[in-house]
N, C-alpha and C positions, 0 to 999 in steps of 0.2 A: 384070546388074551394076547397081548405085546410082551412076547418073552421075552425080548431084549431087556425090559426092564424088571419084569419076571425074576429071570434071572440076578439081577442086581439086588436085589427084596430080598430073594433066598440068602444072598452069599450076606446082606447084612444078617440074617438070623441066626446065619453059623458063625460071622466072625463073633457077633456080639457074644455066645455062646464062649465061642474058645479063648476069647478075652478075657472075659468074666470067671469064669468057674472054678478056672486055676485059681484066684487071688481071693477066694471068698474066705478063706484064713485071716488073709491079713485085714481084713476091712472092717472099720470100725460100724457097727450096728446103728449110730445114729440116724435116728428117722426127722427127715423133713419136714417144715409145715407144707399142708395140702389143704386146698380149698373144701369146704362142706358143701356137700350135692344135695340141693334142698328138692330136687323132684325125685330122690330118693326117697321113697318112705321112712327108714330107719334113720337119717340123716347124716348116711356115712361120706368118710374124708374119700379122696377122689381116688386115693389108693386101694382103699380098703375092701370096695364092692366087688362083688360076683361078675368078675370082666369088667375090669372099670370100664367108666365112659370116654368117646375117643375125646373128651375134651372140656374142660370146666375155664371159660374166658371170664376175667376180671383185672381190674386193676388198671396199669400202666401196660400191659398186656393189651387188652382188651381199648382201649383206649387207641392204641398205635396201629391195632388191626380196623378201626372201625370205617365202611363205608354205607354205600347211600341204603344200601338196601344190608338186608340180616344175610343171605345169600354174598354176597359180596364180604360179609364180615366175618364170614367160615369158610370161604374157600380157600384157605390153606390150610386146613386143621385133616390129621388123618383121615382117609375113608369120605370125606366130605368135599362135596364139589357144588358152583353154582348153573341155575339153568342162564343166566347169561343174558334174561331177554331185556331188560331194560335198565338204565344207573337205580331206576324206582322201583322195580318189583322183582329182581331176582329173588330166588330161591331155593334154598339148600337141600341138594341131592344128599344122601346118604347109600354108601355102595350100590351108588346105579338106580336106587329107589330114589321115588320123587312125587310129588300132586298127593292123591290120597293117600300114600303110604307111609309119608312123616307124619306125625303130628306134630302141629306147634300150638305152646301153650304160653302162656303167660301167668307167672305166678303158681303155675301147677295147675292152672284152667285154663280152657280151650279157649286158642285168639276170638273164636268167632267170625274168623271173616270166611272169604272164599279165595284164598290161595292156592286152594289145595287143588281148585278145580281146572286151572289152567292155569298157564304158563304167564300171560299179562296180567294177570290180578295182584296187589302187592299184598305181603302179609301187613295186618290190620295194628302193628306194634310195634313200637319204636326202638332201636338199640342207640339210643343216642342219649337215652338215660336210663338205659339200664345200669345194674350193680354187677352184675354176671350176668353171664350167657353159655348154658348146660346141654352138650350132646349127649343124648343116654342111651343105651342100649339093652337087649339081654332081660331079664324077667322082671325088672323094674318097670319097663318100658307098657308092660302087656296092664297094667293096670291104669293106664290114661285114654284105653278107646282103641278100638279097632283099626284104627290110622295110625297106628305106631308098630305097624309092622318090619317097617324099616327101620325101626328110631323115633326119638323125638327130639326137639329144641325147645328148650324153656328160659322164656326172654325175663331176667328176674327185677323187679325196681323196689320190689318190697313198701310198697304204696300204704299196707298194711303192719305196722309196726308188731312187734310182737315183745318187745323190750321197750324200756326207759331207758331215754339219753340223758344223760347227768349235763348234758351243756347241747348247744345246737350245733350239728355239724354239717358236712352237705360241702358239695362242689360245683362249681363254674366252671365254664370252659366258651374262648373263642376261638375258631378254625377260619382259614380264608384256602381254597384251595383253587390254584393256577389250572387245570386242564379247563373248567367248567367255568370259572368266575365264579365260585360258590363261595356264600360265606353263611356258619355258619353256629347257632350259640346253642348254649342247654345249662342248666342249673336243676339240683337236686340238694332239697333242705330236711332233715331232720330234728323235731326236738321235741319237746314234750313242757304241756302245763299238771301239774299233780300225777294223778296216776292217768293222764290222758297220753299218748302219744300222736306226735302228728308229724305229717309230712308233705311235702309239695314239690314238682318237678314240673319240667316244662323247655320245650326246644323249638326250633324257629332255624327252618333252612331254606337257601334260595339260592340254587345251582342251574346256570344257563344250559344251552348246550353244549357239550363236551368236544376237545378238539379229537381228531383220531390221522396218524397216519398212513399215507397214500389214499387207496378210493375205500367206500365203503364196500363196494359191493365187490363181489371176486369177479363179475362180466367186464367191472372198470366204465362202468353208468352209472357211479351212484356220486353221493357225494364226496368231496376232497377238504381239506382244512376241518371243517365244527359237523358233527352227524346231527342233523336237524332231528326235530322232535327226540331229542335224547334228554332234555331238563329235569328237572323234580326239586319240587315246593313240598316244602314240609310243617307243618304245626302241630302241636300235642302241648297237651295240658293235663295236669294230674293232681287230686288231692284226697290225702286218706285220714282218718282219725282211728283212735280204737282205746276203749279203755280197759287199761292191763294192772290186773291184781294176784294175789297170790295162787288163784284157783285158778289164772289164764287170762286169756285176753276176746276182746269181742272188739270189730271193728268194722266200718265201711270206706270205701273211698269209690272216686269218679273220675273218670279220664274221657278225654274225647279227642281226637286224631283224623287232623285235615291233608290228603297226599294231590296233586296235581303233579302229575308224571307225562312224558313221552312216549308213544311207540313206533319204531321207525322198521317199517315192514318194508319188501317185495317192492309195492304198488303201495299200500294204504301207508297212511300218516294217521295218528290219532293221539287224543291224549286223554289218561283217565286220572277223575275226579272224584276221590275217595274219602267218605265222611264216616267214623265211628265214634260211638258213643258205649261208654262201658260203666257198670256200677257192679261192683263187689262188695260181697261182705263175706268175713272171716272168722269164724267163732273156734277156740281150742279149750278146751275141758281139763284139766288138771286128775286125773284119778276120780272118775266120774262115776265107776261102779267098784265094788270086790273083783277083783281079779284083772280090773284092768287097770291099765296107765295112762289114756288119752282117749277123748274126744274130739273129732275134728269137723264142724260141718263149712260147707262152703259152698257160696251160690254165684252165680256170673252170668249177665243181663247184657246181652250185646245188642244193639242197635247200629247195622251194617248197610252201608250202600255206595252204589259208584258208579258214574256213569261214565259212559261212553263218546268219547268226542270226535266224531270223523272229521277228518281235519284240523282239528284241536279246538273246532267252536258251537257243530252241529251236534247235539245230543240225540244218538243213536239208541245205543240200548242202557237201563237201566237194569241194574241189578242189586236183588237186598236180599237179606240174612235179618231174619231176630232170633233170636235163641237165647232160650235158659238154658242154663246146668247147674245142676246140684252136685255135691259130693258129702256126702258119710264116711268117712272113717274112722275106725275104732280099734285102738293099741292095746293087744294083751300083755297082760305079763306074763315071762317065762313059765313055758307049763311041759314040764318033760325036756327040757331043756333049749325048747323051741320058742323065739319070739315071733310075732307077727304081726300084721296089721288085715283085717279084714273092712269089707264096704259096701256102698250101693253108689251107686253113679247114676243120674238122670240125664236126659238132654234132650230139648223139644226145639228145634227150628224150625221157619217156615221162609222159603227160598222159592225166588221169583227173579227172572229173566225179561223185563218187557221189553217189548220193540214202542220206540216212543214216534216212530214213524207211523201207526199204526196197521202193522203185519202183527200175525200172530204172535207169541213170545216165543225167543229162544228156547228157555224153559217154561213151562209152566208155573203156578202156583203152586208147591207143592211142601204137604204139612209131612214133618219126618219126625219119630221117637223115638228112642231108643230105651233101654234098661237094661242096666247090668250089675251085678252081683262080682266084689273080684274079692282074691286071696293073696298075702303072701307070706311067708314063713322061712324063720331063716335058722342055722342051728352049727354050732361048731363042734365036731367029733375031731378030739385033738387039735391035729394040724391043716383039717380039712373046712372048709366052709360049702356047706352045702345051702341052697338056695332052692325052693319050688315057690310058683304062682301059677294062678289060674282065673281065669275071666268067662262067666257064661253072660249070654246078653241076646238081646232080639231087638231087634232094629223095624222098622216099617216107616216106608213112602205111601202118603197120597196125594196124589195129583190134583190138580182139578177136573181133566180132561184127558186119564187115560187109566190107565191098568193100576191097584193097585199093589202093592206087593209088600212084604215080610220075610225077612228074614233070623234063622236061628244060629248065634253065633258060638262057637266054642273054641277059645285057646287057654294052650299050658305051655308053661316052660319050666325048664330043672336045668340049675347049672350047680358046678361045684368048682373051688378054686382050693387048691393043694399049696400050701407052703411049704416049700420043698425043705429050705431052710429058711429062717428069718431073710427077709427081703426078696427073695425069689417065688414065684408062685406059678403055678401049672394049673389054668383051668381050661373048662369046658362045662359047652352051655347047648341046648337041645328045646327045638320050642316048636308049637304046630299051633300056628293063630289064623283068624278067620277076618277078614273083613268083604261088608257088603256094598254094594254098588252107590255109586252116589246119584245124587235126581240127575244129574246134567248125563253121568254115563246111562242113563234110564232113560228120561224125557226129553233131551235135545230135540229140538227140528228147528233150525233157522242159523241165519247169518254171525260169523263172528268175526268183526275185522279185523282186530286184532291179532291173529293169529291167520287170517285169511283165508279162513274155511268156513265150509257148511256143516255144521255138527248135526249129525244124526244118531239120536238116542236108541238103545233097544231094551224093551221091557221084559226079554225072556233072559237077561243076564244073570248069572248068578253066583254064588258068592265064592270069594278067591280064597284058597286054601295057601299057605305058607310053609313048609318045612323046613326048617333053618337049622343048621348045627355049627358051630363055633370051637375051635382050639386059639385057646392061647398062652401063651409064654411071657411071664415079666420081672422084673426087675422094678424095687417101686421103693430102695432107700437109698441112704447117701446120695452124694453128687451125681454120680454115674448112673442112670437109670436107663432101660431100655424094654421093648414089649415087642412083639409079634403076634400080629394074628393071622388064623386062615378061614374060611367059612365057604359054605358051602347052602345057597338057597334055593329051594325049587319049588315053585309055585304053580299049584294048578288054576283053571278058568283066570289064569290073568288079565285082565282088564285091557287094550290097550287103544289106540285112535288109528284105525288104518286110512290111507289117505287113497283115496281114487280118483275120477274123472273131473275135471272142471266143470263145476255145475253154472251154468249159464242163470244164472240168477239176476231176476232183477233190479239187484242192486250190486251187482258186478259180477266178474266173474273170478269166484271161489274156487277152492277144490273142496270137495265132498272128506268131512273124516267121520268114517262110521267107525263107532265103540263095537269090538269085536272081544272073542275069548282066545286064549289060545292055553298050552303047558310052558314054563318057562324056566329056566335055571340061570342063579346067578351066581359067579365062582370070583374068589379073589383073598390078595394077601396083601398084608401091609405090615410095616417094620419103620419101627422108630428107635433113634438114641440121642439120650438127651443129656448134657452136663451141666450142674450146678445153675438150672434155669431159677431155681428159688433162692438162692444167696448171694451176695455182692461178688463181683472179682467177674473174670470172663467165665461165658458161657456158652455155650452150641446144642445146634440139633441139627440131625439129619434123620429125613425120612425118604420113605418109597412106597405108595401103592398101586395096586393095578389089578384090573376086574374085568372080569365079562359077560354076556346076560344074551342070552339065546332064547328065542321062540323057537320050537320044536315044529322043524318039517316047515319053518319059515325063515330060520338066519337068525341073523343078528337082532337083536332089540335096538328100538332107535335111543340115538341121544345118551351112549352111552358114556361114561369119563374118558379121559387117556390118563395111560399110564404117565406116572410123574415120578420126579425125584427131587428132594428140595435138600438146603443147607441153608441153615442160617448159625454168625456169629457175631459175639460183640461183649460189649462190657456195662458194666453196673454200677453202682456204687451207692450212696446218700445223697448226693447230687447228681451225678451223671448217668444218663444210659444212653445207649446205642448198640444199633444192629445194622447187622447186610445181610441181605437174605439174598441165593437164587432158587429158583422152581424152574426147572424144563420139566415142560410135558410133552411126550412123545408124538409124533404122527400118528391121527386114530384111522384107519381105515378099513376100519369091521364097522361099514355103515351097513345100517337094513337095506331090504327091497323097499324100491322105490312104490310097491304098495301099501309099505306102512309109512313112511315120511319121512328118507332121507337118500340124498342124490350124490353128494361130493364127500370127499373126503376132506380131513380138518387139519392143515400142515403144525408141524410140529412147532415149542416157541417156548424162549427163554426171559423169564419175567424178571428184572432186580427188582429187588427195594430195600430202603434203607429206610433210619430216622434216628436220631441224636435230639438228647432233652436235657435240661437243664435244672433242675429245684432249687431253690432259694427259699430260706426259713425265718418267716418274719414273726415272734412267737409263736404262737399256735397255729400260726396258717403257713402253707406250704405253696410259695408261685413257682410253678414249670414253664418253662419257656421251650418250644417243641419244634422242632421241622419234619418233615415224614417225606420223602422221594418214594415214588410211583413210580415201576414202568421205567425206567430210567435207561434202558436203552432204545424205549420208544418202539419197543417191537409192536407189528401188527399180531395183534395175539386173537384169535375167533376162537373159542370154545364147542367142544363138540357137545356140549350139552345143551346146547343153544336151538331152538325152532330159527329163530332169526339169523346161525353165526354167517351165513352169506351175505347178510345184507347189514349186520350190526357188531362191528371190529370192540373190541373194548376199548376204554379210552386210552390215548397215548400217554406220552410223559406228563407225571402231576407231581408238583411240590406244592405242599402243606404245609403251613407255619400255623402258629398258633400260640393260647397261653392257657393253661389251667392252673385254677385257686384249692385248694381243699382247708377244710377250715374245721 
């Protein structure tokens, strides 16, 4: 870990401590509005949960952070970092976890795509109309799949209504942004005929290559001015209905999402060509039996594919996903003074890698299922909130042409959070979850340019065990709010991609990354305070986290964060907002051995941003007029969570102008 900023994290935990405790006399108990965490089961405010989540985005918020990828649009939020590799398919790390170990959902179901599986794949779902966007953690988490060992992100657009609009509402927005030549639009409409609700969204982006200061590459051989194959094209379309009565609501809707993105490696140029297709349906039960409160089932149809373009024209390898998932659940009423929600969870995909050269496939064909049974219970003793959940499930691969396998999965977690006094709270949270290997860490054998390796799969892997424990400390009324956490994670048979010899391949020359095991632990703390960010008048935050992640009897884990330290400040009002933000993050140089995948170290760098907006009220509809500065000192900034940061600098200075309608 970087105790220099270590250090700094701690002294915020005691100042905020010795600042606060004295004065909890005089403070008036007024509680904030806070957003509703809808991949909460119980459907609590963002304060109120067992370890809240490190982050509930919406709004003008949510808006002013937004870039090309979801990764990109939470890399300044607590504990959350992106892997960096392209403007089109970043992906958000969660304390050093990343690939299979977030899960991302949409709507509270699984994207469907294959981001999880590597680093160039984009996730399959768009933040460019979403309503919110929810980091979750902690025993919530354990009830979305095995892939949320880390966390989750749940991208929300509510496609499916569950209320009546008394009038249509819905929002516009145009962006033009200077690094890229991007310009780019989205709309989201709501309204309803009788007791139907409906809704429809839709966005359209077209961003060049981005400019980036000095050379790309740290040898000083790469590119200077625009980072070639860096672009991303974007299109999504969406529409839901549902017809909502007093007994609840049943409804479908359909989206489908077109990405053409960049990858600017090493050696290889590519660019990939991402088509999905999604249909959902959403049924909620009203008091469906004695003794319960709710019924909820939910199904999601993903039809996933994306090919691979050497060059940006020659179609390489193709890769596709279809998959169902179900969900069941089922809300009791309090019984012993315990609420809960119990369930069943399905999920059938079938995942295929072909080589359209005609070599064999990267991956296989291979048909995967899962089934799982989860719990969760929640129950107040006094001033305490205690929390248990639990997940059993069994998973199985089969291939076409190799080993099949099955796995038996079992996690729990129990947190409890103490209100010391009104507004202060002391928890801790304790959880041992299980996830199984995925086809690609299984069945790989062949080429991936993208990333410029030869992936080789192994079929005797098996499943990662988690042990995670969690303390935190917060503060979660009035103006003055502030948190702390520490955690502490140690994973056995952890999964990871060791990199060895260059394999002389006939279609170039790769390095070999063979899927290996090893014991891992991951340690880290992080400290936030925050003032009057939910009401007019000035506001601030300042954070710090910083983490570290060991293979035992190997070093360091690759690609891990750097320690950071951010502030941001600025003012509010009815009409006006604006902020200035900075983030330095530390120099990372607890790189792995260079036989798992990483060689240099990642110099340190100071990011600004700003953005000032403007509202104007024309009846009912509200125009914003916006500008947002990027990067503004035009630092060369590489992330160490980057496969690419040697060869792929982030982009340099960007201003953004724009106009948003909400009606």
């Amino acid at each position: 870990m970087n105790y220099r900023l270590s250090y700094i994290a701690q002294a915020m935990v005691y100042a905020f401590a010795g600042a606060i405790l004295p004065s909890l006399a005089q403070e008036n108990n007024k509680t904030l509005n806070s957003v509703i965490v809808t991949a909460d089961p119980f459907g609590s405010s963002e304060n109120s949960m067992v370890l809240a989540p490190a982050k509930v985005l919406s709004g003008d918020e949510l808006r002013d952070k937004l870039g090309g990828s979801i990764g990109q649009t939470l890399s300044n939020e607590l504990g959350v970092s992106s892997s960096g590799f392209s403007s089109g398919a970043s992906r958000p790390i969660i304390r050093g976890l990343d690939g299979p170990r977030v899960k991302m959902l949409e709507n509270g179901m699984s994207s469907g795509d294959l981001s999880s599986i590597s680093s160039d794949h984009a996730v399959g779902s768009t933040g460019a109309t979403a309503r919110q966007i929810e980091i979750l953690r902690g025993p919530a988490a354990l009830l979305y799949g095995s892939g949320a060992i880390g966390g989750l992100v749940n991208i929300v657009n509510n496609r499916i209504a569950s209320s009546l609009e008394t009038k249509p509402t819905g929002e516009t927005e145009l962006r033009y942004s200077s690094v890229d030549r991007g310009i780019g639009a989205s709309f989201s409409a709501d309204g309803s005929a009788g007791t139907i609700g409906l809704h429809a969204d839709g966005n359209t982006t077209n961003a060049g290559d981005y400019r980036i200061p000095g050379n790309s590459s740290v040898l000083g051989d790469g590119d200077t001015g625009r980072l070639s194959f860096s672009g991303n094209r974007e299109r999504s379309l969406g529409f839901g209905g549902s017809v909502i009565k007093d007994w609840g609501y049943a409804g479908l809707s359909i989206a489908t999402l077109d990405k053409l993105y960049g990858i600017h490696g090493a050696d290889e140029r590519s660019r990939i060509d991402l088509n999905r297709t999604r249909i959902d349906a959403d049924t909620l039960i009203k008091s469906p039996f004695d003794g319960f409160d709710s019924l909820r089932i939910r199904l999601g149809n993903t039809d996933y594919k994306h090919t691979e373009l050497e060059n940006g024209t020659d179609p390489h390898i193709r890769f596709t996903n279809k998959s169902t998932e179900t969900r069941w659940e089922l809300g009791h009423l309090p019984v012993a003074g315990w609420r809960g929600k119990l369930g069943i969870q399905t999920e059938q995909a079938t995942t295929k890698a072909a080589n359209l050269e005609g070599a064999d496939p990267t991956v296989p064909r291979t048909n995967s299922m899962a089934v799982a049974g989860f719990f969760l219970e929640e129950r107040d003793f006094g001033a305490t909130r205690i929390n248990i959940g639990g997940r059993l499930e069994s998973v199985s691969r089969k291939p076409e042409s190799s080993v099949n396998r099955s796995y038996d999965l079992g996690s729990f977690s129990t947190g409890a959070l103490w209100t010391v006094i009104p507004g202060y709270g002391l928890g801790a949270t304790a959880s041992i979850a299980q996830r199984a290997p995925t086809a690609e860490e299984l069945y790989s054998r062949g080429a991936h340019h993208p990333t410029e390796t030869f992936d080789v799969g192994d079929t005797s892997l098996k499943k990662e065990t988690s042990n995670n424990l969690e303390l935190s400390l917060q503060k979660t009324e009035n103006k003055l709010r502030w948190k702390t956490n520490v955690y502490q994670n140690k994973v056995t048979n952890f999964i990871y991609g060791a990199i060895g010899a260059v394999n002389l391949d006939p279609e170039g020359e790769l390095r070999d990354r063979n899927f290996k095991q090893g014991n891992a632990t991951l340690r880290g703390i992080e400290a936030e305070l925050s003032y009057n960010l939910y009401e007019t008048g000035w506001y601030g935050r300042v954070f710090a986290d910083s983490s570290r992640g060991t293979l035992d009897n190997l070093g360091n884990l690759p690609l891990q964060p750097a320690s950071r330290l951010g502030l941001t400040a600025g003012y509010q009002d009815q009409r006006w907002r604006s902020s200035l933000s900075v983030l330095h993050a530390d120099s990372h140089n607890r790189i792995a051995s260079t036989v798992i995948s990483e060689e240099t170290a990642t110099k340190a760098y100071t990011n600004v941003d700003a953005n000032l907006s403007f509202t104007q009220r024309y009846g009912t509809t509200d125009l914003t007029w916006f500008m947002i500065a990027r990067n503004l000192l035009n630092e060369e900034i590489r992330l160490s969570t980057s496969l690419l940061k040697d060869y792929v600098p982030q982009p340099g200075r960007n201003v953004i102008v724009g106009v948003r309608t909400r009606f």
